[in-house]
N, C-alpha and C positions, 0 to 999 in steps of 0.2 A: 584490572579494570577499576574494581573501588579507589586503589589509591592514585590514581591517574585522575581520577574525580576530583576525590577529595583534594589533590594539589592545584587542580586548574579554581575548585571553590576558594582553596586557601588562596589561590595566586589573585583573582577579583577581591578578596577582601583585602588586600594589603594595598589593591589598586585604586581599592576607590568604587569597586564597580557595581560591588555586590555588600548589602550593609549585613552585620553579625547577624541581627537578631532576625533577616528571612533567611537564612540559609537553610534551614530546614523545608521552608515553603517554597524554594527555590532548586533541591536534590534533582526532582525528576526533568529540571529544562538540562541541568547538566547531565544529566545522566541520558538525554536523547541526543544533546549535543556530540555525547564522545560515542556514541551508535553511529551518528551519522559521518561521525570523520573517519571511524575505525571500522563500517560495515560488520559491528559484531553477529550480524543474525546473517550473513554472505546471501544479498540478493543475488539472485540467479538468473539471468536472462533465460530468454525461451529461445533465441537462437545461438545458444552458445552447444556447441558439442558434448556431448554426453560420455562422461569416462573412458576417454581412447578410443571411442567410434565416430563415425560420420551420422550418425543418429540424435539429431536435435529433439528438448523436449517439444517444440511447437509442433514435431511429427505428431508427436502422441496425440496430438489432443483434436477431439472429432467435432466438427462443424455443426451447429445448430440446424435442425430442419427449418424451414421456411412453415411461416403458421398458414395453414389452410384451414378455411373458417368451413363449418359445418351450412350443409343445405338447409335446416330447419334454425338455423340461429338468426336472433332477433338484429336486423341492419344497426341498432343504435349501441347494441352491445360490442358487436364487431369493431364499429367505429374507436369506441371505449376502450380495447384493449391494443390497438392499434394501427389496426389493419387497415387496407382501403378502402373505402366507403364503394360501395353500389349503387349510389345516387350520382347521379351524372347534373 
């Protein structure tokens, strides 16, 4: 990975694209550039199959309850945190 970097920096300075003296200030756009070409961290989708099973991770993962606002809470707080107003 470093030298795969370091050739595509060496390849912009010879081009024209990239001047000597940021290339220091300039390491980590290259270095997310060849992340994003080469998925070196392997994003994973949530519907992709889970190691030789028909078991996806989106199975796994549990559904938020719906927020049920308390009988004694104050209408404008409710409102505040998202929920539906009680004022008609």
């Amino acid at each position: 990975m470093r030298d795969d970097v370091i050739a595509s920096m060496l390849l912009a300075v010879l081009e024209g694209k990239l001047l000597l003296e940021l290339v220091g200030a300039r390491v980590k756009d290259y270095v997310t550039g060849y992340n994003r070409e080469y998925d070196t961290f392997k994003t994973l989708s949530l519907d992709a199959p889970m190691g030789g099973t028909d078991l996806r991770r989106i199975d796994l993962l549990e559904a938020p309850t719906p927020y049920e606002p308390e009988n004694d809470e104050d209408e404008d707080m409710v409102m505040l945190r998202g929920a539906q107003s009680l004022w008609r």
